[in-house]
C-alpha positions as MATLAB code, in Angstrom:
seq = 'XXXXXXXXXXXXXXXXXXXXXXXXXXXXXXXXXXXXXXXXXXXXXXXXXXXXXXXXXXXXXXXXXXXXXXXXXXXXXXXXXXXXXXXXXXXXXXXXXXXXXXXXXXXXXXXXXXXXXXXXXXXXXXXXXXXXXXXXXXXXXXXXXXXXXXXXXXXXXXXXXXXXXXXXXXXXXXXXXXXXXXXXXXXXXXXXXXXXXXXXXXXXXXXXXXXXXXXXXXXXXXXXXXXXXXXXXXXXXXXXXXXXXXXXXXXXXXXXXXXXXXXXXXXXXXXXXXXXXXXXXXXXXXXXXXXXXXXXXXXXXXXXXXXXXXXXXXXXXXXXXXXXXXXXXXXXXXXXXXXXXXXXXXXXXXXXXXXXXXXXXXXXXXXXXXXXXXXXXXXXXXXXXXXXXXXXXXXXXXXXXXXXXXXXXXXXXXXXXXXXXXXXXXXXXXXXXXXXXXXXXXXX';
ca = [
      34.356  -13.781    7.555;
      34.238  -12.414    4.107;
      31.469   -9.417    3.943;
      28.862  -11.277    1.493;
      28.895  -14.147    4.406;
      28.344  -10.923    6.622;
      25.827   -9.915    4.570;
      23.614  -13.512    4.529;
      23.900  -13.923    7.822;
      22.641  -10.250    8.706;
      19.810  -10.950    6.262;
      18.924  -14.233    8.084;
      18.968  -12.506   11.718;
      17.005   -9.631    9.894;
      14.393  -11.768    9.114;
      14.234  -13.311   12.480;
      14.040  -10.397   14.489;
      10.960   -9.616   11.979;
       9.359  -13.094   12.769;
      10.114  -12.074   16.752;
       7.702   -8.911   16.344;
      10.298   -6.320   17.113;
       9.345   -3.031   15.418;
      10.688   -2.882   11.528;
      12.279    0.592   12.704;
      14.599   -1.224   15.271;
      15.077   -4.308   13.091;
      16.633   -2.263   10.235;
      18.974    0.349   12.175;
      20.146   -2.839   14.261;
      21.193   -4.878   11.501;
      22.273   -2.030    9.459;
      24.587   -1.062   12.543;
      25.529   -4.477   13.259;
      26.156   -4.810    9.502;
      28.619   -1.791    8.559;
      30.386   -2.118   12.579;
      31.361   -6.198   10.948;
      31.986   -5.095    7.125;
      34.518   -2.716    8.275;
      36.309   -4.182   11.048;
      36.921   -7.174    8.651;
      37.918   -4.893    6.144;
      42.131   -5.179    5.245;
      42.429   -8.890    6.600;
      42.423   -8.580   10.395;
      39.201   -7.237   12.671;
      39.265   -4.130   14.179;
      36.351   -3.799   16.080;
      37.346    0.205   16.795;
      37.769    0.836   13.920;
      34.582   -0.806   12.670;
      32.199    0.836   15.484;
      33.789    4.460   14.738;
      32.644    4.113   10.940;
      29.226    2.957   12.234;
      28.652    5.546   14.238;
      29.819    7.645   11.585;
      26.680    6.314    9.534;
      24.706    6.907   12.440;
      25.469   10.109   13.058;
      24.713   11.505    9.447;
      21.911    9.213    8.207;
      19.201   10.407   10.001;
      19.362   13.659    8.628;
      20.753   12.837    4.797;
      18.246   10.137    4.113;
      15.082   11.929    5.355;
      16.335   15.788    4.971;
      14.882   15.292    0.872;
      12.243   17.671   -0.921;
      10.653   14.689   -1.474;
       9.762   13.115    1.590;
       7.248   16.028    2.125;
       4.805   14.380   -0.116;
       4.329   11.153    2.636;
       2.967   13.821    5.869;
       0.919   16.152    3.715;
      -1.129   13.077    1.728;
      -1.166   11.332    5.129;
      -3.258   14.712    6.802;
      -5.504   14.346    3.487;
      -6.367   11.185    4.025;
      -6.598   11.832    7.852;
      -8.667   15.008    7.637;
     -11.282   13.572    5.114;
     -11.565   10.546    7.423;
     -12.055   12.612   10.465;
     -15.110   14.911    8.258;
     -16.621   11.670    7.630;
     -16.153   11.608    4.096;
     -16.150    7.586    4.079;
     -19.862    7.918    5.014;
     -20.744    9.836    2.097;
     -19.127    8.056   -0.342;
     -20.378    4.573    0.469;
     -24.212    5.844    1.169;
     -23.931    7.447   -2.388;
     -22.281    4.230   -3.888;
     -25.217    2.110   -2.455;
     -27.847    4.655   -3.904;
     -26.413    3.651   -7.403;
     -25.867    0.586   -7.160;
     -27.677   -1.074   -4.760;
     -30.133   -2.998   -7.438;
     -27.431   -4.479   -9.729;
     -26.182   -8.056   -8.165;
     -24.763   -7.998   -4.970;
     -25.578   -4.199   -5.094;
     -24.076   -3.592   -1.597;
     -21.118   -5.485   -2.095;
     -20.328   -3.413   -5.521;
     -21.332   -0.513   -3.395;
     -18.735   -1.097   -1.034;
     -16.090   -2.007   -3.315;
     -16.567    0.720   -5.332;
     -16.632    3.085   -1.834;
     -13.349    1.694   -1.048;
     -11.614    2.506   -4.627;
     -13.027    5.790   -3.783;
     -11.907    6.593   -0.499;
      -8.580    5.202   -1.194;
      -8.449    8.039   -3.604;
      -7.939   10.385   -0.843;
      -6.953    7.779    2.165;
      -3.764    6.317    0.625;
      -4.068    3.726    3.429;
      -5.382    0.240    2.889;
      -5.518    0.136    6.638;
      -7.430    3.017    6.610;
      -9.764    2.280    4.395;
     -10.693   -1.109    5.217;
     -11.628    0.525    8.829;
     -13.687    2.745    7.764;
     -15.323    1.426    5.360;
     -15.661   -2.168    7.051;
     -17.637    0.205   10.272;
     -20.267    1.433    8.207;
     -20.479   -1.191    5.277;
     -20.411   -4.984    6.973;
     -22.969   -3.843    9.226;
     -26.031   -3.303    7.257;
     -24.826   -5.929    4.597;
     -25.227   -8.137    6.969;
     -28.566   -6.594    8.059;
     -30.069   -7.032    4.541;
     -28.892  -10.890    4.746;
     -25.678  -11.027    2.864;
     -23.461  -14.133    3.529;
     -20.835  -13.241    6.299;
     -17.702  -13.855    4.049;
     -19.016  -12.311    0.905;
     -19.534   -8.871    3.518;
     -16.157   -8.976    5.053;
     -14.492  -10.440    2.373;
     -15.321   -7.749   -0.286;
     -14.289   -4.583    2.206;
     -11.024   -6.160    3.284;
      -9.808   -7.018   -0.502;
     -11.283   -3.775   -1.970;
      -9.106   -2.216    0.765;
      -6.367   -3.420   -0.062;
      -6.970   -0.497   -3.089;
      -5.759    1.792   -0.960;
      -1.629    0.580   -1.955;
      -2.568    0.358   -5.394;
      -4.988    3.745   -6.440;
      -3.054    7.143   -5.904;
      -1.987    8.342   -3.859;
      -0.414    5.647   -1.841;
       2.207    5.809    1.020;
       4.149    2.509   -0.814;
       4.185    3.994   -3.911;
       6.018    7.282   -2.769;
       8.221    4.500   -0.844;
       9.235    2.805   -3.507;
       9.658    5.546   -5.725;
      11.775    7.642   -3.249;
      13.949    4.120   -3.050;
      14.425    3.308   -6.416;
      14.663    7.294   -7.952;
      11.559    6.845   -9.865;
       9.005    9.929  -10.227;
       6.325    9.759   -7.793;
       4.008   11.497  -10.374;
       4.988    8.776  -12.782;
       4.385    6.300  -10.029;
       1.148    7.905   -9.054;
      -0.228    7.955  -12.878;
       0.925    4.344  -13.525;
      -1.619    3.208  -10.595;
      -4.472    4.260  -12.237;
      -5.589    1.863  -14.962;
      -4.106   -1.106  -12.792;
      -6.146    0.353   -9.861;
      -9.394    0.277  -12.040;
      -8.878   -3.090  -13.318;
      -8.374   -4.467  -10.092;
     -11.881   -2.768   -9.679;
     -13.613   -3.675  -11.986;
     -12.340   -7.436  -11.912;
     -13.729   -7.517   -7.993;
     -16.800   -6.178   -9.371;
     -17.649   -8.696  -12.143;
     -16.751  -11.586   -9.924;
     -18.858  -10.413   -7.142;
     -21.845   -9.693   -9.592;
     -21.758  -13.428  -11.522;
     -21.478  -14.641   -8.040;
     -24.538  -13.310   -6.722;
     -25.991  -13.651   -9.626;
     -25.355  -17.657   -9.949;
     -26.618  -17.660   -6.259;
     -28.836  -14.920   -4.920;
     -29.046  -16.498   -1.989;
     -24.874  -14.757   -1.336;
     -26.581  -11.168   -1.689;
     -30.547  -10.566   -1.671;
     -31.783   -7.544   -3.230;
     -31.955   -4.452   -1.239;
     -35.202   -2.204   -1.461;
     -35.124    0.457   -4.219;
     -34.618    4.166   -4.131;
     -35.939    6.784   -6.456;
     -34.053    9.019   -8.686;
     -34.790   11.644   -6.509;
     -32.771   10.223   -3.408;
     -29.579    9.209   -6.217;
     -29.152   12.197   -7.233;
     -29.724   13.850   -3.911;
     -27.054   11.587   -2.693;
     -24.264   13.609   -4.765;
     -25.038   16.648   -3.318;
     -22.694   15.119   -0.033;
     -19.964   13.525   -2.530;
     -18.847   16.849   -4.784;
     -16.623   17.606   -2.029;
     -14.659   14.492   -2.069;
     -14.930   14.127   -6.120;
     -13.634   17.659   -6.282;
     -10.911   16.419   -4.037;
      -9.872   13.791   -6.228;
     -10.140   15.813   -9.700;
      -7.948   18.404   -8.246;
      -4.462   15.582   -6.794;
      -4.721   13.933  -10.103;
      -5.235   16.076  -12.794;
      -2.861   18.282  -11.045;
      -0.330   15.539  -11.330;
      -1.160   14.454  -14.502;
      -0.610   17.814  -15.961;
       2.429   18.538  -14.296;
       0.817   21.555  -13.050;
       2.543   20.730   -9.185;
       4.815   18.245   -8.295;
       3.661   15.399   -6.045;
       4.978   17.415   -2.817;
       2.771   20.198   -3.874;
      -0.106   17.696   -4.289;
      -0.285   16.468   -1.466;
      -0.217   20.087    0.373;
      -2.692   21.335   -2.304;
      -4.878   17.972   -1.266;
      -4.433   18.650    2.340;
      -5.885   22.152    1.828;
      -8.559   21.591   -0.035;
      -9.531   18.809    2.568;
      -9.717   20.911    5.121;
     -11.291   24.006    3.319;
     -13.666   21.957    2.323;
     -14.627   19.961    5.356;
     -14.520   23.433    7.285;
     -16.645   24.810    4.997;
     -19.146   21.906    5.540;
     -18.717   22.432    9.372;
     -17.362   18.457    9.309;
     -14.734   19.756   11.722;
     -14.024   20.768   15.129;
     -10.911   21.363   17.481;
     -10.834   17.736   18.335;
     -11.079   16.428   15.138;
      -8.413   18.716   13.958;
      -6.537   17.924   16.791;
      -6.958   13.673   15.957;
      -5.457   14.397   12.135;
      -2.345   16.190   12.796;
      -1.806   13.882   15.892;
      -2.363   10.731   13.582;
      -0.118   12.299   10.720;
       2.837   13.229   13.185;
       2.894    8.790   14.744;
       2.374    7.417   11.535;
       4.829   10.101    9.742;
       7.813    9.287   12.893;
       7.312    5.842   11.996;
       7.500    5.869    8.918;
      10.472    7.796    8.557;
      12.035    5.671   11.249;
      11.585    2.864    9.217;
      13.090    4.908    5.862;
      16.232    5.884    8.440;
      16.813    1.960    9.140;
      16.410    1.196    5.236;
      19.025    3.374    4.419;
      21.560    1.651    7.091;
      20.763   -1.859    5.312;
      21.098   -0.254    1.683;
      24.643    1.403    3.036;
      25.262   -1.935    4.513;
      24.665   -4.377    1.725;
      26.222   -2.195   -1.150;
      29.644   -1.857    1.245;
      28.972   -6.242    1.025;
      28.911   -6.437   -2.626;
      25.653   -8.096   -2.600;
      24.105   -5.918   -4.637;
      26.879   -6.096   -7.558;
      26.894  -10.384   -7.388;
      23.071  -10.412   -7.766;
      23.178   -8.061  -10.683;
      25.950   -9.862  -12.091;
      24.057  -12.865  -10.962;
      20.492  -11.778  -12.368;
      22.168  -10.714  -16.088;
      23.488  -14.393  -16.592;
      20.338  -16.277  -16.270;
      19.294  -19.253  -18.260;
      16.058  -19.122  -18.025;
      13.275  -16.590  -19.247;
      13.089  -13.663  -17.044;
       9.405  -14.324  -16.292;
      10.229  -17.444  -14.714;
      12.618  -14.722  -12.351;
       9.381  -12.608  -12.016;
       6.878  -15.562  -10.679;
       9.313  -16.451   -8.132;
       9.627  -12.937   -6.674;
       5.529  -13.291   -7.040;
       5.888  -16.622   -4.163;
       8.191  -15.061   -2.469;
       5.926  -11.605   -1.410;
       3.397  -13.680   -1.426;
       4.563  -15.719    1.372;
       6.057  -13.036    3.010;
       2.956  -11.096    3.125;
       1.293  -13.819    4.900;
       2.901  -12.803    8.498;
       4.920   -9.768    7.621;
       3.217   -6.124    6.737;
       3.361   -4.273    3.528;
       6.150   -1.890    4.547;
       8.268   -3.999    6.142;
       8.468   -6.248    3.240;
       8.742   -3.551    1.040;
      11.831   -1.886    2.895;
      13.301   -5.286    3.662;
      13.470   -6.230   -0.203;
      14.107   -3.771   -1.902;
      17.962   -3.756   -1.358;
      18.021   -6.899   -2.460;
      15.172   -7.383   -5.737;
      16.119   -4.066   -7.131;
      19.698   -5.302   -8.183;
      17.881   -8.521   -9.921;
      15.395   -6.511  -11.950;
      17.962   -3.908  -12.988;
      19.570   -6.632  -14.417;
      16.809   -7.793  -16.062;
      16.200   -4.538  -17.519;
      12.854   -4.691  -16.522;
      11.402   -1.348  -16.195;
      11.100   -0.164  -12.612;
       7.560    1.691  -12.592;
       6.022   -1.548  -14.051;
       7.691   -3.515  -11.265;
       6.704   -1.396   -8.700;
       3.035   -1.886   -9.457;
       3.621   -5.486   -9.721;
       4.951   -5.286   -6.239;
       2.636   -3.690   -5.085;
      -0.215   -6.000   -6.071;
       1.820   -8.855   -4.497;
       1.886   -6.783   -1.019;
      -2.221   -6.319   -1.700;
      -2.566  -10.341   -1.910;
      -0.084  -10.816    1.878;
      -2.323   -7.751    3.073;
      -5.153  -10.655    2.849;
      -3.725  -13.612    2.987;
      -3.740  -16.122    6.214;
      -2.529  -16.864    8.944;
      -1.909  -12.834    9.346;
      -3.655  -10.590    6.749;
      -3.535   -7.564    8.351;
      -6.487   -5.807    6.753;
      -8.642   -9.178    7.704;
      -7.605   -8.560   11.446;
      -8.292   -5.375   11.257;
     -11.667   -5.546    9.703;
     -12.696   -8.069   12.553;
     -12.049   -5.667   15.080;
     -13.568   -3.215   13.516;
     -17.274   -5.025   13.077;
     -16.553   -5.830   17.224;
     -15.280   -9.595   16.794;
     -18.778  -10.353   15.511;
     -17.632  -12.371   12.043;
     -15.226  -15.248   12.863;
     -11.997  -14.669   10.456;
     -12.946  -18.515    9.258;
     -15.374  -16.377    7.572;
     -12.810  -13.735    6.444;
     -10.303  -15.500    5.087;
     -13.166  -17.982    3.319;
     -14.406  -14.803    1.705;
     -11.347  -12.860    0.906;
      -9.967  -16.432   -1.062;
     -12.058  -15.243   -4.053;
     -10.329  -12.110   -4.181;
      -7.484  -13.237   -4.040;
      -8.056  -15.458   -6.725;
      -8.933  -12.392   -8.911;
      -5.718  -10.822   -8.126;
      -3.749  -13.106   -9.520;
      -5.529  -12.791  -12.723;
      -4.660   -9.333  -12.430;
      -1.373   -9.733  -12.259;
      -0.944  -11.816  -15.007;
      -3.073   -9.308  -17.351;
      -0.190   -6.621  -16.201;
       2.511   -9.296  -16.730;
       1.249  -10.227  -20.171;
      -0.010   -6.428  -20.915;
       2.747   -4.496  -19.301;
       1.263   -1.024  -21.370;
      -1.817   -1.514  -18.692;
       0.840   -0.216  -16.575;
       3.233    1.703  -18.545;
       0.478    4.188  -21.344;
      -0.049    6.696  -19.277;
       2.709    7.600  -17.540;
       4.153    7.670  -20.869;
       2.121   10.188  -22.079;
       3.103   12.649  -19.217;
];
């Protein structure tokens, strides 16, 4: 068997094992070992098997510590603890109750309230898991108290978490930066305006909405100027969080890795200061940052195998070659990677399509000579859409358990379709506007 055939059929029992539910970790480091042991047995006409499981072990000897022993990989534990220790001080709390303070009276007050919380929070979460759980506990709840429609409640809180990939900083974004040597600053800063339009296209459609039908989102009682502006006294903390990781980046004044340390201190400064913490609490946020850290970089380990694996295949090469003699207009390449994380996303999570397709799209857009910071925001609004999107939609399952299976996800899913709906519009403004994406990091 030639090693491209190797490679397809690796690819297709990849995929399967993915379908199966086995952990993404142990997907990738088995077909990545599986892959090279085949590749190089096959390798001078005959098939060696020794010789092919000597070279694999080789690989798996060394890869472990080369891929993950990087400067760089420092930045994904220390914005994790940020985002852990300002969810442990219950920062989420303060940010939505100040959020509905403002903008409780416009239409659909407490639905802009929470979508705006959730931008927030993802500021300093980097998780759209996170953020749709803690958001969706305090939020849902009294939304549907005050006699919002069920899907309108849920839906809002799981799309608007879905922010959480897209706003800096964000866990895929250092991902895909780290895999494709791009700067994570650059990545960071290209987030922004995309992040905000994303925002403030959720926020229009939910206003006209409940503005067409009231009935979607009654008015809530009104506060006086006093109680806004009381409310900030709880979110300087959190602002002062967020003023500090970006303009810091944006500056150049620390590197991302320093960022997220910097972040992680002031988070926990702060929240001591504010006696938000205790021993336990502490205790929960470095526990939390060491799992999802090991798994992460489990799952980096394995992508590394399959990258080794494919580029010994020549796969990568044939699709470059393949992707620079296309007929047709490079957009029409673009909206079919668009369907196809799209319909992955619908049973597969964001990482694991992210570290399962990269090996493979990267080739096709270098050859495209599309530029890689634009695509990686583009991908990452596709993962957003399959973090909503049935039969799985993570953030949707989530969100129900989080609001104790009291919403049906009929309800969900009916409510997150609108959003969905506006994402797509957003992607085509950052298709058809690519300097949405590309001005600022351009001016770094």
């Amino acid at each position: 068997m030639d090693p491209i055939s190797i490679g397809i059929w690796a690819t297709i029992g990849m995929i399967t094992m993915l379908l199966l539910r086995i952990p993404i970790a142990v997907v990738l480091v088995a077909t990545g070992y599986t892959g090279l042991v085949l590749v190089m047995a096959t390798r001078g006409g005959g098939f060696d098997l020794a010789q092919g499981i000597m070279t694999a072990n080789s690989f798996l000897g060394e890869l472990p510590y080369s891929s993950t022993a990087e400067y760089t990989f420092t930045t994904i534990p220390m914005f994790l603890l940020m985002g852990y220790i300002a969810t442990e001080a219950g920062f989420t709390k303060d940010i939505y109750t100040t959020a509905r303070m403002w903008l409780g009276r416009v239409p659909g007050g407490l639905a802009v309230a929470s979508s705006v919380g959730c931008a927030l929070f993802a500021a300093i979460s980097g998780s759209s898991l996170a953020t749709t759980a803690a958001m969706g506990k305090m939020a849902v709840p009294e939304m549907i108290s005050r006699g919002y429609s069920k899907s309108l409640a849920t839906g809002v809180v799981a799309a608007s978490g879905t922010l959480g990939s897209l706003i800096p900083p964000s866990i895929l974004m250092i991902l895909y930066a780290i895999f494709t040597d791009q700067s994570i600053a650059a990545m960071f800063v290209a987030g922004v305006l995309p992040g905000l339009l994303s925002l403030l296209i959720y926020v229009a459609m939910v206003m006209i909405r409940a503005k067409i039908n009231p009935d979607l989102a009654p008015p809530t009682p009104k506060v006086t100027w006093q109680q806004k502006f009381g409310s900030l006294k709880n979110t300087w903390s959190m602002l002062l969080l967020i003023v500090v990781v970006v303009s810091g980046l944006y500056s150049g004044i620390f590197t991302p890795s320093e960022a997220g340390a910097i972040g992680a201190a002031v988070a926990f400064i702060i929240s001591l200061l504010g006696r938000r913490l205790n021993r336990n609490k502490v205790s929960t946020a470095l526990l939390d940052t060491l799992k999802t850290t090991s798994m992460l970089f489990a799952a980096v380990i394995g992508a590394y195998m399959v990258t080794s694996f494919t580029a010994l295949t020549g796969i990568a090469s044939e699709l470059t070659a393949w992707a620079g003699g296309f007929d047709v207009h490079p957009l029409i390449v673009i909206a079919s990677l668009s369907l196809l994380y799209i319909f992955l996303g619908t049973f597969m999570g964001s990482i694991e399509i992210m570290l399962l397709t990269l090996p493979i799209v990267i080739p096709i857009i270098n050859g495209l000579e599309y530029d890689l910071i634009w695509f990686g925001i583009i991908m990452i609004k596709y993962l957003e859409i399959g973090l909503i999107s049935p039969p799985v939609g993570i953030n949707c399952f989530i969100l129900r358990a989080v609001v104790n299976n009291t919403v049906s996800l009929g309800d969900i899913f009916k409510g997150v379709s609108w959003f969905i709906a506006m994402d797509i519009i957003t992607i085509a403004l950052l298709v058809i506007f690519p300097e949405i994406v590309t001005f600022l990091p351009s001016l770094m």
